[in-house]
N, C-alpha and C positions, 0 to 999 in steps of 0.2 A: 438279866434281861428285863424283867420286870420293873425291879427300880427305874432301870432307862427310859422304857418304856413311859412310865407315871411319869415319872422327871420331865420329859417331853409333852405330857399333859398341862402341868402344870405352870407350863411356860407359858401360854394360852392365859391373858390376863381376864378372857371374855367369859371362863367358867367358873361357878363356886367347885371346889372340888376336894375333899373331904377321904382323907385314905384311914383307914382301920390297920388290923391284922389281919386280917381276912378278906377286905375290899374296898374299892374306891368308889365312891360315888361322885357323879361328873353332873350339874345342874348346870341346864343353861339353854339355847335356841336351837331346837332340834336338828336344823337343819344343819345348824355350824357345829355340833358336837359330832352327830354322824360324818360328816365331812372329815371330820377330824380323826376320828376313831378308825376312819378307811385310810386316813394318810399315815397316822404311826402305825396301825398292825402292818401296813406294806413294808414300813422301814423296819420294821422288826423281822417279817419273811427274807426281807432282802437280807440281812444283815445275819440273820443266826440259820436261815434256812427253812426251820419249823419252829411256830411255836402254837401253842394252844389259849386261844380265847374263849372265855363262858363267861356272857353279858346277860342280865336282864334287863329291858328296857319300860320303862314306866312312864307314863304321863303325868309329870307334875311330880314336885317334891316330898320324899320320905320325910321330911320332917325331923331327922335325925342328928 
């Protein structure tokens, strides 16, 4: 699920977006990231039932 999940992020030409081992980080217009992040966690509820999200949200780039 996860991979899908990302996979579907990064379909989104409008984000820099940066995945590790550990985490993804998503840079880009707050408004359309959120936007975004409420449409695939729904297609992920809808699709597996349950899944678990843990975001932290930051103002402006990690620099990473």
């Amino acid at each position: 699920m996860n991979l899908a999940f990302i996979n579907r992020l990064n379909a989104n030409d409008s984000f820099i977006i940066k995945t590790n081992a550990t985490s993804t980080q998503i840079t880009g217009n707050y408004d359309e990231v959120m936007e975004t992040l409420q449409k695939e966690m729904k297609v992920s509820f809808e699709k597996y039932g349950k899944a678990i999200f843990v975001i932290k949200v930051l103002w402006g780039d990690l620099g990473i």
